[in-house]
N, C-alpha and C positions, 0 to 999 in steps of 0.2 A: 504494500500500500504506500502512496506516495504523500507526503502533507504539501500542499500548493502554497507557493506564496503569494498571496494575494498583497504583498505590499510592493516595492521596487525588487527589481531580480538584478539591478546593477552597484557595487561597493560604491559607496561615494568615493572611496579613495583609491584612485586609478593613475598606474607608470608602465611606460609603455619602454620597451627593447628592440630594437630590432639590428642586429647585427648581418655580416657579413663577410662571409671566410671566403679569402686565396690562396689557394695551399696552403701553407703555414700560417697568415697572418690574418688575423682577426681584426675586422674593425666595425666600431659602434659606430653606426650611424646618424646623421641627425638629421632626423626628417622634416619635411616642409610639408604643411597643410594638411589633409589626412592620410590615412593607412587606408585602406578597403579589402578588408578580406569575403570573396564569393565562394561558396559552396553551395554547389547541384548534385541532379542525381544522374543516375546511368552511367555511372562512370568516369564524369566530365571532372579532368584536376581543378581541383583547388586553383584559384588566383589570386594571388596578391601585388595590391598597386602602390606604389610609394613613389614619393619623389625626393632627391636629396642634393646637396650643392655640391660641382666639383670642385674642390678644392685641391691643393696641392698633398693632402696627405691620402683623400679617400684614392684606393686605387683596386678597383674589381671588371671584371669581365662576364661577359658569358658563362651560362655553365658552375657560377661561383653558387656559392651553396649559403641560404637569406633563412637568417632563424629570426622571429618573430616573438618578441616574452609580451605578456600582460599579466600585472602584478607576481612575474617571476616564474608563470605558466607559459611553457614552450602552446601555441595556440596553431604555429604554422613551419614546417622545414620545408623548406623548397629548390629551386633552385633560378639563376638569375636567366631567363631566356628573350627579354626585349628590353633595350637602349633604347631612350629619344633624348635627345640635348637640344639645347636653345642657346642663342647670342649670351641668355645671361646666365649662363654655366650651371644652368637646371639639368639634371637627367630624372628624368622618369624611367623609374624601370618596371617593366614583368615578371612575376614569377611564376613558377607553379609547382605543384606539388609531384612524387613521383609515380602519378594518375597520368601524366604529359606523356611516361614512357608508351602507355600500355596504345597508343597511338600508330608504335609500330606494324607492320604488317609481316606475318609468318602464316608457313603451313603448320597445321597440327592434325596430325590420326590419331586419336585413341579409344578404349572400349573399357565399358564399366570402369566409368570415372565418376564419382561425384562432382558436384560443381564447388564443392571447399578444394578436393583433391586437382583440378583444371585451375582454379585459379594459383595456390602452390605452386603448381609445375609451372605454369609462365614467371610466377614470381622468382622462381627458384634457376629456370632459363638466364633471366636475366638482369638476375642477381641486385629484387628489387627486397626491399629490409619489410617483413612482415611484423605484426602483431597479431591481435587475438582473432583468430577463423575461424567462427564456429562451424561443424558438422553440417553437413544440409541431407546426410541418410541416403535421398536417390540416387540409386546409379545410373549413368547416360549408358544405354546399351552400347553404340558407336558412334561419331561422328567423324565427319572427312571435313576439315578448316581448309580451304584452298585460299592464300593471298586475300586474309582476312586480317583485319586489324588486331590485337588483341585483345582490346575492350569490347569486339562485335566477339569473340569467342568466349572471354568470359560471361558476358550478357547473356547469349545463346545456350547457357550449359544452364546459370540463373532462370531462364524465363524455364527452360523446361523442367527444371526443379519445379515449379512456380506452380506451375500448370497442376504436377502429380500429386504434390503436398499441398499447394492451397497457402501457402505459405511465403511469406515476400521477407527476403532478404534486402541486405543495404551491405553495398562496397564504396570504402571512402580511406583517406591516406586520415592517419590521428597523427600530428606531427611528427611525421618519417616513418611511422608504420602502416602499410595496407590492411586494412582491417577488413573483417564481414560480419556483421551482426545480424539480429532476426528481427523481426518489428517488435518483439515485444520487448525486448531490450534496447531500444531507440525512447521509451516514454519517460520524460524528464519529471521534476516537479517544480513546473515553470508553467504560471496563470497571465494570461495575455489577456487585458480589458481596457475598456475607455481610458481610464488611468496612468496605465503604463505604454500607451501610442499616442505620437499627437494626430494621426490623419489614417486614413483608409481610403484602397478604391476596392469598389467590388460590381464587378461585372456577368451581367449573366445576356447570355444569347441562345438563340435557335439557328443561327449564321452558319455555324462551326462542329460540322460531323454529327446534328442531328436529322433524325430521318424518322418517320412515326407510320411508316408504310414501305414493305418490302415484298417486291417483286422476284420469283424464281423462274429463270427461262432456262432453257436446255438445248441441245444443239441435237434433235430424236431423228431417227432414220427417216426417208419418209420413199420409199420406194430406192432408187438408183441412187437419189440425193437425200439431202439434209436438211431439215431448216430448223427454226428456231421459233418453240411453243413456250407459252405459258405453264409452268406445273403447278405451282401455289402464290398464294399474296396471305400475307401476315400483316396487319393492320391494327392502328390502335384509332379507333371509330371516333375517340374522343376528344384526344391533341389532334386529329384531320380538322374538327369541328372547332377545335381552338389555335390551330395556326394554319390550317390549308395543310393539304397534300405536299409532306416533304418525304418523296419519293427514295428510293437506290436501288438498283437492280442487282440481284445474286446470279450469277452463272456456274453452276456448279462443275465439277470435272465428270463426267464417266464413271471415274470408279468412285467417287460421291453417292452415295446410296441412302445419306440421312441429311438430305438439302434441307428439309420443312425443319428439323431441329437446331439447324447450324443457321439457317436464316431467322430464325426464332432467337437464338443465342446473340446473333447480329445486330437485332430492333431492340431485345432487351438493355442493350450495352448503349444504345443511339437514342432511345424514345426518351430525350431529356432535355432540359434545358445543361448548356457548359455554364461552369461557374470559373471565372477570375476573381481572386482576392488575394489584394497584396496589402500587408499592414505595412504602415510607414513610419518610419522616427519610435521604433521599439525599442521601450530599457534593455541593453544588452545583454547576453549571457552567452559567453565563450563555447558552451555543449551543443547551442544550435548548431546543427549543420541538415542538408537535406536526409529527410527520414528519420528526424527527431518527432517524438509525439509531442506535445505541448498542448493547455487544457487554454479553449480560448472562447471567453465572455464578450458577446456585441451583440449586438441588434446592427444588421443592415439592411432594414427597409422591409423588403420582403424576403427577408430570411432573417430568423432568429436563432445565434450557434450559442449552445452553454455544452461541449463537451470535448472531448480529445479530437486533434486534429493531426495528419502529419504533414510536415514541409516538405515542401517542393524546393525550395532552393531558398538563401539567403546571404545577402551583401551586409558584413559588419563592418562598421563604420568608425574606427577610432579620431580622435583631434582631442586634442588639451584638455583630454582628463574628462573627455563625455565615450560612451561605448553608447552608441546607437546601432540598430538594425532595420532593414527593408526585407521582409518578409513575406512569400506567395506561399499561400499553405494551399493544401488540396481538401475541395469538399465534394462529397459524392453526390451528386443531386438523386433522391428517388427515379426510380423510371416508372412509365408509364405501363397501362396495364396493353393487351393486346388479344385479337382475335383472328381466328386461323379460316379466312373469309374463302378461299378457295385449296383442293391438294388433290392435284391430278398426278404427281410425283412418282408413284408406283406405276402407276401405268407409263410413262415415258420410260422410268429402269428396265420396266419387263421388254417393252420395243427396242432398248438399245442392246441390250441380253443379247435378246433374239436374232438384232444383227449381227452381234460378235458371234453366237456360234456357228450364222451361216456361215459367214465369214472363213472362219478358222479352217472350216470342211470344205472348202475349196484350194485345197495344195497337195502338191505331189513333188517326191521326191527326187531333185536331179544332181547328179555330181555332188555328193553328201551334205546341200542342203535344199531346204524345204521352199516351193515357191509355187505361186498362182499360176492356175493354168495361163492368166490373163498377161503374167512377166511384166515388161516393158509396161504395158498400156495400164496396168494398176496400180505401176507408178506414179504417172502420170496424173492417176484418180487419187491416188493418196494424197499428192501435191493441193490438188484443187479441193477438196475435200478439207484438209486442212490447214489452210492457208490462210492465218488468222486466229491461228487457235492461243490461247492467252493458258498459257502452263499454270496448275496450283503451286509451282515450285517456282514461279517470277521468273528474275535475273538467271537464278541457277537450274532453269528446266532446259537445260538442251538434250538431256538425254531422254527424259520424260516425253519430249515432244518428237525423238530418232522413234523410241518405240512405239509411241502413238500413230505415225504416219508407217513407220513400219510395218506396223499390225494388219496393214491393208494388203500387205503381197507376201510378208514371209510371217509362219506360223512361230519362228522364234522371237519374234520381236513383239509376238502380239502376248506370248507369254508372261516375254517381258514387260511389256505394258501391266498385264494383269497382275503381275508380283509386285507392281510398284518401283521396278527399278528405274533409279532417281539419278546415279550419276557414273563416272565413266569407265570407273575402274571396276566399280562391279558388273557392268551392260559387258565391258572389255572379257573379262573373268567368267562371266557366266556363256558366252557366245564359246569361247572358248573349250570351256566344260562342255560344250555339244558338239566340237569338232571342229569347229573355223577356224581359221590362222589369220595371225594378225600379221602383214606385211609394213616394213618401212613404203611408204608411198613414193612410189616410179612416175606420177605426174599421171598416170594413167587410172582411169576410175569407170566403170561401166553402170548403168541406173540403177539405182538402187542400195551401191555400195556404200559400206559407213565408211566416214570421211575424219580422223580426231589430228586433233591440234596440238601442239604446245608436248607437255605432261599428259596427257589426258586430261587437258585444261579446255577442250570444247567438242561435241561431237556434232556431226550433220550429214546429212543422206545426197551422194553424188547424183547427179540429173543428166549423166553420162554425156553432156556436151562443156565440162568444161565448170559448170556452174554445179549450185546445192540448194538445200531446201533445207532448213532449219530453225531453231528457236533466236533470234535476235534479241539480247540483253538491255540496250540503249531502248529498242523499241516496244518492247514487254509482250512481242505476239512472231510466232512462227511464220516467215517470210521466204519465198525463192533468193537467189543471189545468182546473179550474173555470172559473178566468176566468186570460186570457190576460194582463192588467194585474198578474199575481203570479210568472209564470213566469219574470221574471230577477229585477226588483225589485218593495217591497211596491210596488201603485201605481204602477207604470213603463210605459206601455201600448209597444208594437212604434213601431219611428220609420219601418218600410217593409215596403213587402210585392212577393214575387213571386207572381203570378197563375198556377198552375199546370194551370190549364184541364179541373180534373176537375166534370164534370156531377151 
């Protein structure tokens, strides 16, 4: 249990530090006008801004390492990474905390990692100074990290934790430690009220990613060709009636089979109004940082908050012996309730079903692999049939999108479609486990054959003159290409090819 202080949360008696080490030599600094320390979440470092005069004795660089005391409390380690000088021998400098590194971009493979365990290992990579981690229990079955940042990798291991425990974690540097905490060990005993802020803005809109009617369309066989039905609308009858139809349409994949619950899951998360609140000129306290709880008292019009909140992010403010803060805290707005006005949904799975098994039982064996009797010309259909098609897997479906156009002429790729395979080393590995051979690429490619890039850093189906047909990442929807030397990079020609044996 926490006891709130409902009086000032800032000492009246405040001395500020902030020094500054070069190799060996330390120096105090003395700062001009404020200090401002920013802390967000997602991983974004720390920033601290200061400005100090050059004089003939301060002498630091880039890269020099900026500690930060209030009342003798180290508050911020960082390091110096932006200069600006002026005529009257000002520099303002940057710093940041070492959250700056995790910025880099690496590959990472690994299996049955927790995401305490995945952050470790990058910390431990590259040899960043940890503190207190707690456990987060779920293990990540596998992931493949291709020329990812490492805050998008540690993120990525987090949100799926997130997902299976229910559970939100918070990653922040504690002065020169990386830490990971749980939310419930983020709640302070710190009361925020008319009192202790002088000002507030608080914003609410319907502007901003809400929607209070969703629409499912589907892409269903419809004889030779395809078009594009209505399966269900999820609607909330009563924000329509109180701000008009704000629409979004769901398209689900194929192997999407529970669209009415995941566009249900959709409207729940949208049917709201967005709230901004940022409190202004707050008594300071050093523990704020993003995904601190904090217990906060206001009336703002048409909202009235009396209970724990957590921050989103906050700028402290130091200057001559005041600690003030600017603070956005997050509120959840209720959502709206909803009704499930149309769901034609099963009937469109069972007709695409239907087409995949025709499908599938139109191939026959030649030269040890499997291909339509149609070859050439159901390439061709593959191409136009899919062309346009918007991967569940975004940027990273190029292989999702090889076996989806795939699945139209060769029985292996439609498998693979159907097992979900997602990227290149496994589509590589498993074609293989059936017999294929993977060739370095002679410049030579006949329709239909897979076309991969780099590492197996991109796949796509040759259209045997030269050009391919594939997932485009820039443009978020599977596109033909002219020439096949521009489908990952300008001038990048395929480094291998598998021979898919269509005639």
């Amino acid at each position: 249990m926490f006891e709130l202080n409902f009086g000032q949360t800032a000492p009246f008696a405040l001395n500020y530090r902030l020094q500054i080490t070069n190799k060996d030599q330390l120096y105090i600094a003395e700062v001009l006008d404020d200090v401002s320390l920013t802390r967000e979440s997602d991983g974004v470092p720390a920033k601290l801004t200061f400005s100090v005069v050059n004089d003939s004795v301060l002498d630091f660089t880039e890269g020099n390492t900026v500690d930060f005391y209030v009342n003798d409390v180290n508050v911020f380690h960082g390091y110096v990474f932006e200069k600006e000088r002026d005529k009257k021998n000002i520099i303002k400098v940057l710093a940041y905390d070492q959250l700056r590194y995790f910025k880099n971009k690496d590959v990472y493979v690994y299996k049955n990692k927790t995401a305490d365990e995945v952050l470790k290992m990058v910390c431990e990579d590259y040899k960043l100074t940890t503190g207190t981690i707690v456990p987060t229990q779920y293990k990540i079955p596998s992931r493949i990290e291709k020329d990812k940042t490492l805050i998008d990798v540690v993120n990525m291991a987090l949100y799926l934790t997130e997902i299976q425990s229910h559970k939100m974690y918070w990653l922040y540097d504690d002065a020169g430690k990386i830490c990971l905490s749980d939310d419930e060990s983020m709640k302070l005993d710190v009361m925020i009220d008319a009192d202790t802020m002088e000002n507030f803005t608080a914003k609410s809109s319907i502007d901003k990613e809400t929607y209070n009617y969703i629409k499912v369309v589907r892409n269903v066989p419809d004889g030779a060709n395809r078009k594009l039905v209505r399966t269900g609308v999820i609607a909330d009858k009563d924000h329509v009636i109180e701000w008009g139809r704000l629409q979004q349409v769901y398209l689900p994949d194929d192997k999407v089979e529970n669209a009415i619950d995941l566009a249900i899951a959709k409207l729940k998360n949208s049917n709201k109004k967005s709230r901004e609140i940022r409190l202004k000129s707050v008594l300071g306290d050093v523990r704020i940082r993003a995904g601190s709880k904090v217990y906060l008292k206001n009336n703002f019009g048409d909202l009235n908050i009396d209970s724990y909140v957590t921050v989103k992010s906050v700028t402290h403010k130091f200057s001559h012996g005041i600690h003030l803060m600017d603070i956005d805290v997050l509120w959840i707005e209720p959502t709206g309730d909803y009704t499930i006005e149309y769901n034609g949904d099963a009937e469109a799975i069972a007709k695409i079903k239907s087409a995949e098994k025709n499908k599938s039982n139109d191939y026959q064996t030649i030269g040890g692999a499997r291909v339509s009797s149609a070859g050439q010309a159901q390439v061709d259909e593959a191409f136009r049939l899919s062309e346009g098609r918007v991967s569940p897997y975004g940027s990273q479906g190029c292989a999702d999108t090889a076996c989806y156009a795939g699945a139209f002429y060769n029985k292996d790729l439609a498998e693979e479609y159907r097992a979900h395979t997602a990227d290149c080393d496994t589509l590589e590995n498993h074609l293989v486990a059936k017999g294929y051979h993977v060739e370095p690429f002679n410049g030579y490619a006949n329709k239909g054959d897979l076309l991969f890039y780099g590492n197996n850093d991109h796949v796509v189906i040759a259209d045997g003159a030269g050009g391919c047909f594939g997932n485009s990442s820039s443009r978020g929807y599977a596109m033909h290409y002219s020439d096949a030397n521009y489908a990952w990079g300008n001038g990048e020609s395929p480094t291998k090819i598998i021979r898919m044996g269509v005639r």
